[in-house]
C-alpha positions as CSV (number, residue, x, y, z in Angstrom):
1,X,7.1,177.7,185.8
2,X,9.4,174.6,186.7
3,X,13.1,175.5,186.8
4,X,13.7,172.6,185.2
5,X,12.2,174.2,181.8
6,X,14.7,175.6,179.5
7,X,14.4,179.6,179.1
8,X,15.6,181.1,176.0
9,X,18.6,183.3,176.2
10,X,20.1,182.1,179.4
11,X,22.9,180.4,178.2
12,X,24.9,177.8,177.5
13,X,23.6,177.1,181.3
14,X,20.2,176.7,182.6
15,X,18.9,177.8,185.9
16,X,20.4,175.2,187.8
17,X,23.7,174.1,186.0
18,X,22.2,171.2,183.8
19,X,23.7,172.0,180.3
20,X,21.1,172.2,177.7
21,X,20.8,169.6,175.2
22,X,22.0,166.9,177.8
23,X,20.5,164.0,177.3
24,X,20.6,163.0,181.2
25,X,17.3,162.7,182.5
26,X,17.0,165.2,185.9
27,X,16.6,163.2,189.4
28,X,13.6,163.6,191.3
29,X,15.3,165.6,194.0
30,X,15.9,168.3,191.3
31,X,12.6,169.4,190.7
32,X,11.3,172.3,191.2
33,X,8.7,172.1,193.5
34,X,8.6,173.4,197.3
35,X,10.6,171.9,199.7
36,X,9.6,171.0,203.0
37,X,9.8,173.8,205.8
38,X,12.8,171.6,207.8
39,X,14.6,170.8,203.9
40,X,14.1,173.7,202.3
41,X,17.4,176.1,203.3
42,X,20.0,173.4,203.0
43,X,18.9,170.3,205.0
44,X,18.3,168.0,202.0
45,X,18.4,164.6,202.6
46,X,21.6,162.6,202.3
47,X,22.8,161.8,198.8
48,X,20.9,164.4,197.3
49,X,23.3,166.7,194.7
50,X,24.1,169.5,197.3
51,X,25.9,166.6,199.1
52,X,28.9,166.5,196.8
53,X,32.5,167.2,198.5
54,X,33.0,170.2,195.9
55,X,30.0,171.4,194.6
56,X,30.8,173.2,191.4
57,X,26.3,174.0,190.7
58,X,26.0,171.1,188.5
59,X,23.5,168.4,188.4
60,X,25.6,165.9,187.2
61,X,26.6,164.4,191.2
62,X,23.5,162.6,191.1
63,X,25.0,160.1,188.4
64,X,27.3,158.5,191.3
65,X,26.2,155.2,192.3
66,X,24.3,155.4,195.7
67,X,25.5,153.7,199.0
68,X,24.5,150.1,199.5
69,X,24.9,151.7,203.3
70,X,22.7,153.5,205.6
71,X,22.7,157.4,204.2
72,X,25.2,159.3,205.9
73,X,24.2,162.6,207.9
74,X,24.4,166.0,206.0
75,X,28.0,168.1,205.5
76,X,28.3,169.9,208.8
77,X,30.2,172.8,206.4
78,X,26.4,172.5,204.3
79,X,25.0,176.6,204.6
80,X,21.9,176.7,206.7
81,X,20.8,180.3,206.7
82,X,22.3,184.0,207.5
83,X,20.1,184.4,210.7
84,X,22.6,185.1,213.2
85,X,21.1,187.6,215.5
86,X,23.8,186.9,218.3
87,X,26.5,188.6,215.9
88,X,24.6,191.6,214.8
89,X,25.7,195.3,215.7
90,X,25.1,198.7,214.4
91,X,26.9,198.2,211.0
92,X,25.4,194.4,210.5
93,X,21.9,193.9,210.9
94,X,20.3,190.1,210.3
95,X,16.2,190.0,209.7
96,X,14.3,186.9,209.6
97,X,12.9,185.5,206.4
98,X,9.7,187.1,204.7
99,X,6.7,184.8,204.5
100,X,5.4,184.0,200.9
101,X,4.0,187.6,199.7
102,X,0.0,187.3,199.1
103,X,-0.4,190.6,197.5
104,X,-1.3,190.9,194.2
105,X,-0.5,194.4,193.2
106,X,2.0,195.2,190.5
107,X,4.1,197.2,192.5
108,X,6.4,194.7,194.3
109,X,7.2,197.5,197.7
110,X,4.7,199.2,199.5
111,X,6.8,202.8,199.5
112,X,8.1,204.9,197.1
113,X,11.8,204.5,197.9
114,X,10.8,200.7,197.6
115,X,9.8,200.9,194.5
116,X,12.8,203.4,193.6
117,X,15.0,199.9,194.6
118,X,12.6,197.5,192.3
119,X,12.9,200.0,189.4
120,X,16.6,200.4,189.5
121,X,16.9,196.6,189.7
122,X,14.5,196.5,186.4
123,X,16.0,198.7,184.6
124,X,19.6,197.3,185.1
125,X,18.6,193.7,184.2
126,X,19.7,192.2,181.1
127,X,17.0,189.3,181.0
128,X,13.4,189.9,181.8
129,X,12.7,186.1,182.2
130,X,14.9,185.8,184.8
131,X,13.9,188.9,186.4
132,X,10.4,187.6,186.4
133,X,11.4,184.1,187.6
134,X,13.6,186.1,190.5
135,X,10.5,187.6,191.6
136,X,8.3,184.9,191.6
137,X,11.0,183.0,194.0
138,X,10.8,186.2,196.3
139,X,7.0,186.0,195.9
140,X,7.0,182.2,197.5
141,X,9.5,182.9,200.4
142,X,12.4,181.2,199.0
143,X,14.8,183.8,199.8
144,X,16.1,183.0,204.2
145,X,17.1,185.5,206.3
146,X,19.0,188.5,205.1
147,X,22.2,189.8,206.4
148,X,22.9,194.1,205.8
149,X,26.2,195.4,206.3
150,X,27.9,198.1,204.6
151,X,27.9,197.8,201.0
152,X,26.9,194.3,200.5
153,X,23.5,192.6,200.7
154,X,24.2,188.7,201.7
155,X,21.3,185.1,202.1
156,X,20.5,182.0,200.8
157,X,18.3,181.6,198.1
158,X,17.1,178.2,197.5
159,X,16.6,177.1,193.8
160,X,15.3,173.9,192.6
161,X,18.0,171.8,193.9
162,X,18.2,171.2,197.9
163,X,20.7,173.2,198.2
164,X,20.2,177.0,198.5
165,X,22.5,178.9,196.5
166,X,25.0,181.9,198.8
167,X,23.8,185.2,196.7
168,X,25.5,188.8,197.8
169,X,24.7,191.6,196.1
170,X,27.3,195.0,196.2
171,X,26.3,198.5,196.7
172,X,28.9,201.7,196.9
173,X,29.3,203.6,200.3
174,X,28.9,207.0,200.3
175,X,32.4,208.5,201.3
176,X,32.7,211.2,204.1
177,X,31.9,214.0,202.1
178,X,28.8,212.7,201.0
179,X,27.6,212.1,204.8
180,X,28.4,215.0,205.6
181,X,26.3,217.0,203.2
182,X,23.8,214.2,204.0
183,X,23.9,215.2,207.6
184,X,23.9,219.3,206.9
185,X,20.8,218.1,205.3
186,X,19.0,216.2,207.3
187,X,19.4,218.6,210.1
188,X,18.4,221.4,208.4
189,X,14.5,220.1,209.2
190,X,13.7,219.0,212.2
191,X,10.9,216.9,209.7
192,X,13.2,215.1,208.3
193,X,14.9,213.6,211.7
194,X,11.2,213.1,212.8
195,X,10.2,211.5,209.4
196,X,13.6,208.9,209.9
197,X,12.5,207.8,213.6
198,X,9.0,207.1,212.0
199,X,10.4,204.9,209.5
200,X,9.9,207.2,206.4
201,X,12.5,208.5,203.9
202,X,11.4,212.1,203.2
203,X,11.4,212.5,199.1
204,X,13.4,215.7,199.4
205,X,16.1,213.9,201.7
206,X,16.6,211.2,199.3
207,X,17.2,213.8,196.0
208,X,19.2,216.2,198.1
209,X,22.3,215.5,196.0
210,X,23.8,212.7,198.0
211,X,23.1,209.2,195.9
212,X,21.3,207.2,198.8
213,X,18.9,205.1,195.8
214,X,20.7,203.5,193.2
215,X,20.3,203.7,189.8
216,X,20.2,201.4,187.0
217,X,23.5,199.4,187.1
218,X,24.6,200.1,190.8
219,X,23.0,196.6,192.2
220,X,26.3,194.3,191.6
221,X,25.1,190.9,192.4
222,X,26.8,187.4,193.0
223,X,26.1,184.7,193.3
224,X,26.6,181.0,193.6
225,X,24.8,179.4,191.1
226,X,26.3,178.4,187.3
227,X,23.9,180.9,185.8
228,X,26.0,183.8,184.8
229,X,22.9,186.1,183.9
230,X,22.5,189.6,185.4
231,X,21.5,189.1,187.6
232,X,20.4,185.6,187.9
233,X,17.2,184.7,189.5
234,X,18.5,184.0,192.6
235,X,20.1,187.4,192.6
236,X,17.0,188.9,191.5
237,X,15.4,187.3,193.9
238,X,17.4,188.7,197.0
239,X,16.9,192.5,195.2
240,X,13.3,192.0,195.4
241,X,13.1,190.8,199.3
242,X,15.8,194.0,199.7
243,X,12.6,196.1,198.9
244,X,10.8,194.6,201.4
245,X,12.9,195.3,204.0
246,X,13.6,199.1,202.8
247,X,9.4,199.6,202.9
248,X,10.3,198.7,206.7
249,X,12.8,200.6,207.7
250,X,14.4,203.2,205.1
251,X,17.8,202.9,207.9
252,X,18.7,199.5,205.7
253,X,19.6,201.5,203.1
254,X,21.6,204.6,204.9
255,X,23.3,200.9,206.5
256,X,24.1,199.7,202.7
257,X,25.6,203.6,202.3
258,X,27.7,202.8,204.5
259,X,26.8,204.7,207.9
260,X,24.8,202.5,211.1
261,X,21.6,204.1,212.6
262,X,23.0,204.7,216.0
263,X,25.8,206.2,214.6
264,X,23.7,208.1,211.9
265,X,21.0,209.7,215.1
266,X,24.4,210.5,217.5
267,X,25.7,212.5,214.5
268,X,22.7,214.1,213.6
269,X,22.3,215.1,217.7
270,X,25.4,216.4,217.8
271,X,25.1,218.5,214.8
272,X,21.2,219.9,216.1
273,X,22.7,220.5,219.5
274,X,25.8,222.7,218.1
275,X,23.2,224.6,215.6
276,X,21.2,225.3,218.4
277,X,24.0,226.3,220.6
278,X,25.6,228.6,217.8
279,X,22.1,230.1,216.8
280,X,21.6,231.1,220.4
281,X,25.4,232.9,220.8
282,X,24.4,234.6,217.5
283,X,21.2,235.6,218.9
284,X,20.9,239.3,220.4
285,X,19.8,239.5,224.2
286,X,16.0,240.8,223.8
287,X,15.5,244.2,225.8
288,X,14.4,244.0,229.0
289,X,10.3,245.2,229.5
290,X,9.7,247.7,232.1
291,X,8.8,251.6,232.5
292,X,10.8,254.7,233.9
293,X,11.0,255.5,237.5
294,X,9.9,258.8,236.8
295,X,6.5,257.5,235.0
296,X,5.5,254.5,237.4
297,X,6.2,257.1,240.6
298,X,3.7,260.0,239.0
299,X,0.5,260.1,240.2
300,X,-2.4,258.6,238.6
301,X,-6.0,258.6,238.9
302,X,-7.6,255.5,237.9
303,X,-10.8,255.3,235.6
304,X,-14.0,254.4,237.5
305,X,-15.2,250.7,237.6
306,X,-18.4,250.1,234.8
307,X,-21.1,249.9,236.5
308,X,-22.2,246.3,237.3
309,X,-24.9,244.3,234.7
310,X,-28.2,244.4,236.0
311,X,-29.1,240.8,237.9
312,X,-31.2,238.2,236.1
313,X,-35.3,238.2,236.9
314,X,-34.5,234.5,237.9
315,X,-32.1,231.9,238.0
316,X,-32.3,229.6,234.5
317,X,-33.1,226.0,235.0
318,X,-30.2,223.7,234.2
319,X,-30.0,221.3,231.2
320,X,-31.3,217.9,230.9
321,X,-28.6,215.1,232.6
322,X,-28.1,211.5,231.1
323,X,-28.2,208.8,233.0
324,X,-25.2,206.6,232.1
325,X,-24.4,203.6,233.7
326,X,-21.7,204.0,236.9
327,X,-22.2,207.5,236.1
328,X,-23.4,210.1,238.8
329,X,-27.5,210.2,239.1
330,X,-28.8,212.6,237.2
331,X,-32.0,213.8,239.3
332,X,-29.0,214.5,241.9
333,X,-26.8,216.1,239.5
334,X,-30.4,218.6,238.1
335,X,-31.0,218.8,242.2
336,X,-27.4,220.6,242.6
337,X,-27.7,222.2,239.7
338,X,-30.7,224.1,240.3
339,X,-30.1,224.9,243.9
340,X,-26.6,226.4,242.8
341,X,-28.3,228.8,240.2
342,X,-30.7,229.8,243.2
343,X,-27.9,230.6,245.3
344,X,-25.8,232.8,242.5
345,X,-29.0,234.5,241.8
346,X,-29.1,235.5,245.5
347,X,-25.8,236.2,246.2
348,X,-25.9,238.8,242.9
349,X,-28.7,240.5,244.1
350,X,-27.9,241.0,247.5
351,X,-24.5,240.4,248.2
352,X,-24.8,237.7,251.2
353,X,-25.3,234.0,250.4
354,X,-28.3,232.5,251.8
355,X,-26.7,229.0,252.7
356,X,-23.3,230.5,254.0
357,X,-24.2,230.2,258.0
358,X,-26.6,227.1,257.8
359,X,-25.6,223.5,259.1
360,X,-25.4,220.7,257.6
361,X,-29.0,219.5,259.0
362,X,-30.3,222.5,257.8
363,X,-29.0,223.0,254.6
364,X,-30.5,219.4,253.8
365,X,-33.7,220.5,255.1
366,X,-33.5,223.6,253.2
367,X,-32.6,221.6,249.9
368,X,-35.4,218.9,250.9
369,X,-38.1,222.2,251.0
370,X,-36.9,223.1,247.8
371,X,-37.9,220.0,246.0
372,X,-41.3,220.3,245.2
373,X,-43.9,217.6,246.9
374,X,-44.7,216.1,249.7
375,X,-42.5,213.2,249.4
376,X,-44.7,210.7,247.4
377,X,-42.7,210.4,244.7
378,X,-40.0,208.4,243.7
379,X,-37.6,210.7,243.3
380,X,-38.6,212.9,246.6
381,X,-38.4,209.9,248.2
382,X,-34.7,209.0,246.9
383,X,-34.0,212.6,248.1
384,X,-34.8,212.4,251.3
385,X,-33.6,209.2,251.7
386,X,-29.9,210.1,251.0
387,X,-30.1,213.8,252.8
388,X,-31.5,211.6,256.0
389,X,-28.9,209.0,255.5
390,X,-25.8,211.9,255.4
391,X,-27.0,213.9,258.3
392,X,-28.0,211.4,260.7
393,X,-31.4,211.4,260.6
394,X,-34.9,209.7,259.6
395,X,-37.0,210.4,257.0
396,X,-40.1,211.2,258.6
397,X,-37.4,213.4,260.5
398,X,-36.5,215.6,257.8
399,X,-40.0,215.4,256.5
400,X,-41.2,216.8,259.6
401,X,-38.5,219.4,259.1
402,X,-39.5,220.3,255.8
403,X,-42.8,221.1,256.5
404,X,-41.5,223.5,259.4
405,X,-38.9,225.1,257.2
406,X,-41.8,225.6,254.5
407,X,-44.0,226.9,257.3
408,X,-41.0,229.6,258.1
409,X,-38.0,229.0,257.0
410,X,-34.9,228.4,259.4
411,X,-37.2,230.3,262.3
412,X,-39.8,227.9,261.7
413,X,-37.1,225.1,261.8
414,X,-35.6,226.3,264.9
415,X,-39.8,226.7,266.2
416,X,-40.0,223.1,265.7
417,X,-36.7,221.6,267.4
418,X,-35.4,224.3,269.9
419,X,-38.2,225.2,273.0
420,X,-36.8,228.2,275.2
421,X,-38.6,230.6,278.0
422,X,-40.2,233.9,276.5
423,X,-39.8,236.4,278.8
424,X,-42.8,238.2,280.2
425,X,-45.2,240.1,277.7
426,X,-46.3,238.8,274.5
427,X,-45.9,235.3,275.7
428,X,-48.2,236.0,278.9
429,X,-51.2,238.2,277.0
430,X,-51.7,235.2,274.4
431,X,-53.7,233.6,276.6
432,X,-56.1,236.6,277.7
433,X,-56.6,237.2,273.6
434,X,-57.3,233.7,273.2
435,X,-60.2,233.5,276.0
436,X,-61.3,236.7,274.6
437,X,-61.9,234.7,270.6
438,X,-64.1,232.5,272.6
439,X,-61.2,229.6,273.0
440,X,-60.3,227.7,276.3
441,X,-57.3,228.2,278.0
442,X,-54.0,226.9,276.5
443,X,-51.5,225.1,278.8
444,X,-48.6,227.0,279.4
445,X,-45.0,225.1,278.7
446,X,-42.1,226.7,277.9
447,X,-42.7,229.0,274.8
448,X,-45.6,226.6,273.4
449,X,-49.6,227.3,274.4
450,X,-51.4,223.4,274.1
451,X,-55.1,223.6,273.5
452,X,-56.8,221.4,276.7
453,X,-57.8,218.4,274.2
454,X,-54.2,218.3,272.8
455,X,-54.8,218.7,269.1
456,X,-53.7,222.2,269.1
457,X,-50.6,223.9,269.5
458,X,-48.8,227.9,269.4
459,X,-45.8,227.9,269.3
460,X,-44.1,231.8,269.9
461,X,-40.7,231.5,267.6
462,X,-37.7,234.5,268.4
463,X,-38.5,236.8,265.8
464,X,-42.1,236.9,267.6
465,X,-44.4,235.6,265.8
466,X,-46.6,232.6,266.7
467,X,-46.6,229.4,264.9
468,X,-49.2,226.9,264.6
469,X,-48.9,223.4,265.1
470,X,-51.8,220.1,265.5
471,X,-51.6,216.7,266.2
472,X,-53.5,213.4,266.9
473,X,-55.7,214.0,270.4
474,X,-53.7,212.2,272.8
475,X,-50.5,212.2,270.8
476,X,-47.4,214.2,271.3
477,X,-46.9,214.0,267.1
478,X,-47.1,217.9,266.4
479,X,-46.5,218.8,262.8
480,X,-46.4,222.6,261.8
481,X,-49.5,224.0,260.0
482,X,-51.0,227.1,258.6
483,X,-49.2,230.5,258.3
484,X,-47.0,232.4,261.1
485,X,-48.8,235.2,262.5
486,X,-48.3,238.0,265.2
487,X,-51.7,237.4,266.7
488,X,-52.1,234.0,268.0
489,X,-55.7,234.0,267.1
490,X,-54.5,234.6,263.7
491,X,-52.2,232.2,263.6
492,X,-55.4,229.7,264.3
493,X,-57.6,231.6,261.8
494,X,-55.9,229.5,259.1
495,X,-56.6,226.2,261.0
496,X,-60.5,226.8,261.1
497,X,-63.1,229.2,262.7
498,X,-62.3,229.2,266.5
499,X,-65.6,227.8,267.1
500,X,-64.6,224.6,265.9
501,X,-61.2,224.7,267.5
C-alpha cells in the first residue's frame, strides 16, 4: 500500500506529515516506492524534502522554488545509518541491516521468545493498520542497522520520503535484585548456561520470576516522524526487526535488561565456581577402602583354576573381505586371517606355536605351502610374488621351496638348501640296498646319492630319512618328489618300479 494513501484513524497527520485534506499535490520524490540501495538511508538527492535546514517531518519544503544553480551536495549533519562497529563494547552492540524477509509464514520470528517480542508489540498497539504497515516496511528491509544498548533500541527507518526517520524504542532494566535472582537461577542448571552459549533462551529461564520479555505496554517507542500513533510504523517497524535479532541471539535481550554478555558469563562463572567450591567444603571425606591387617595377613587357600574349555576340532575360516578402493587387498587380508586361526588352533592344543622359531624365508615358504595350488592362479601367483619380493627371493625360488616344505615340512626345506656330511652308517649301506633292488650305483656327494644318468636323486635329511628328488638328464634342476622314507628304495617306490628307474 503507498504511504501516500490516507489511513483511517491516524490523525490529523498522515504517515509522512502531509496534513490530510491539503490540497497540495505530493512531489515525485515523496512517493513511496523503493529507493535505490546508495539513496535509500539518507543520501537523497539534493533538493529533495529531507534537505531542509530544520526538518520539522513535513512535506511542505518541497514548495520552495529550486536553485537556478548546480544542486548543492547533501547536509554533512544528514543521518546515514547506526552501523558503527568501531564503537561497540559489551553494553552496545551494532548489527547490520536485515535483508528483505522472503518467508511467508504468519509468525514474524522463528523462536518462541521471538514471537513472545511480536506478541507483546501486538498487543500493546493502538492501530492495527499501522502495525501491519510497520511490518510490511520490516518485511522489505527498510529498517538499517540496529544499535542495542541498555534499555533502548535505536536505527533509521526509512519512510516514503528520502529521508529515514531516527526511531528508538525504550525498555526497563532489570535492577540488581532482579539479576541477581536471575543469576541464582541460571546457575542452578548447568542446561541453562549451556542452552545461553548455544543461542537458546530456555522457557523455564525466561518465567523464572525475573521480567526478561515484555509485556503488552512495556515497548516505549520514539520516534522522528509527525505521526504520533503508538507506535507509528516506523516504530513498529524497528520492534519487528528487534525480533529478528532476539531469534539470533537471545543475549540482545539480557543487553536491553540491562546486563552485557561478557559480564552476564563472568558472573555466572563466578557464581558456578563458588557453588562448586562450597558444595565440596560441605561435602564429607568418603572412607577410605581397604581390609584389616589381621585379615589380609591370615592364611588363605585359593580355589582351584576351572579346568580349561576343550580346544576346537579345527580352526573356523574367516569372513568374506571387501575390496574397497586404497583399501588393504582382501585375498591378503583372508591369507592372514586364516593362517592366524591355524596358528591359535595350534598353540591351544599344544602349547608351543608352530611359527615362533621359523625365519623369515621360511615362514613365507610355510605361508606359500599353505595356499592351495601350484601357483597357476592368479591369486597364487600374486602370493608368491609379494612373499618373493619381501624376502629376497625369486618366484620359481620359493616355488621350489614350496614343493620341498610340502614334501617335509621345514626338514624337507632344510633337505633342499642345506647339504652336510652324514657320518658313517645309514648313509654308507644305501648304496648296498640299492644294488641289492636291482638299481646301479648312485654317486656319492655329500649327503645326496645321484642316479648315474642324473635324473635321480636321495637325498638323507637330519632326522634320517631319505628324500627324493628328479630332474631333467643333464640338468642340475632337482625338484623334490614323492614321500620321505627310511628306506631309500622306498623313498623311489613312489617315483616308479625300480626297473624303470
Amino acid at each position: 500500500m503507498p504511504d501516500d494513501v490516507d489511513l483511517p484513524g491516524e490523525g490529523p497527520e498522515d504517515n509522512d506529515g502531509i496534513r490530510q485534506g491539503s490540497s497540495v499535490p505530493r512531489p515525485p520524490a515523496a512517493e513511496d516506492s523503493s529507493p535505490s540501495t546508495g539513496d535509500r538511508f539518507g543520501t537523497a538527492p539534493a533538493g529533495s524534502p529531507g534537505d531542509a535546514p530544520t526538518d520539522t517531518g513535513g512535506d511542505q519544503n518541497w514548495l520552495l522554488p529550486a536553485p537556478a544553480t548546480a544542486p548543492t551536495p547533501a547536509s554533512p549533519h544528514r543521518p546515514h545509518s547506526m552501523a558503527a562497529p568501531n564503537r561497540d563494547n559489551d553494553l552496545r552492540r551494532t548489527f547490520p541491516a536485515f535483508p528483505p524477509r522472503t518467508s511467508e509464514d504468519a509468525r514474524f520470528a522463528a523462536t518462541w521468545w521471538g514471537n513472545a517480542w511480536v506478541s507483546a508489540l501486538e498487543e500493546g498497539a493502538l492501530d492495527a493498520k499501522r502495525l501491519a504497515r510497520g511490518r510490511s516496511y520490516a518485511e522489505q528491509g527498510h529498517v538499517d542497522a540496529i544499535t542495542v544498548t541498555p534499555g533502548l533500541v535505536l536505527a533509521y527507518v526509512q519512510g516514503s520520503r528520502p529521508r529515514p526517520y531516527r526511531v528508538q524504542v525504550w525498555l526497563r532494566t532489570l535492577d540488581d535484585a532482579d539479576w541477581d535472582r536471575f543469576l541464582d537461577l541460571a546457575a542452578d542448571r548447568t542446561g541453562h548456561i549451556a542452552a545461553l552459549l548455544d543461542k537458546e533462551m530456555p522457557q523455564a529461564l525466561a518465567e523464572c520470576g525475573v521480567p526478561l520479555l515484555p509485556g503488552p505496554g512495556d515497548l516505549e517507542p520514539q520516534c522522528s516522524c509527525p505521526d504520533r500513533g503508538h507506535p507509528c510504523k516506523h516504530a513498529a517497524a524497528l520492534c519487528y526487526q528487534t525480533a529478528r535479532l532476539l531469534d539470533a541471539d537471545p543475549f540482545v535481550l539480557l543487553l536491553l535488561r540491562g546486563r552485557g554478555e561478557r559480564e552476564l558469563l563472568d558472573a555466572l562463572s563466578r557464581l558456578s565456581a563458588a557453588r562448586a567450591a562450597r558444595a565440596v567444603q560441605e561435602q564429607e571425606p568418603a572412607p577410605l577402602p581397604g581390609v584389616r591387617a589381621s585379615e589380609a595377613l591370615a592364611p588363605r587357600r585359593l580355589p582351584p583354576l576351572p579346568a580349561p574349555l576343550p580346544a576346537p576340532a579345527h580352526p573356523e575360516q574367516p569372513p568374506a573381505y571387501p575390496a574397497s578402493p586404497g583399501g588393504p587387498d582382501p585375498f591378503a587380508l583372508d591369507q592372514l586371517a586364516t593362517d592366524a586361526a591355524a596358528r591359535a588352533h595350534a598353540l591351544l592344543g599344544t602349547g608351543r606355536d608352530p611359527v615362533g622359531e621359523l625365519t623369515l624365508w621360511q615362514d613365507a615358504v610355510r605361508l606359500a605351502a599353505a595356499r592351495p595350488g601350484s601357483g597357476l592362479t592368479a591369486g597364487t601367483r600374486a602370493l608368491y610374488a609379494s612373499l618373493a619380493a619381501a624376502t629376497g627371493r625369486t618366484p620359481a625360488d620359493l616355488a621350489r621351496a614350496v614343493a620341498a616344505w610340502r614334501q617335509g615340512g621345514i626338514e624337507g626345506l632344510a633337505v633342499l638348501e642345506e647339504p652336510w656330511d652324514p657320518p658313517a652308517g645309514r648313509f654308507d649301506r644305501a648304496r648296498p640296498l640299492l644294488l641289492a633292488a636291482d638299481l646301479p650305483a648312485f654317486r656319492p656327494w655329500h649327503n645326496h646319492l645321484t642316479h648315474p644318468r642324473g635324473h635321480i636323486q636321495l637325498r638323507l635329511g637330519r632326522d634320517g630319512l631319505w628324500y627324493a628328488y628328479e630332474s631333467e638328464p643333464g640338468h642340475d634342476d632337482w625338484w623334490p618328489r614323492g614321500t620321505p622314507d627310511l628306506d631309500p628304495v622306498g623313498a623311489l617306490t613312489g617315483l616308479g618300479t625300480p626297473t624303470a628307474l
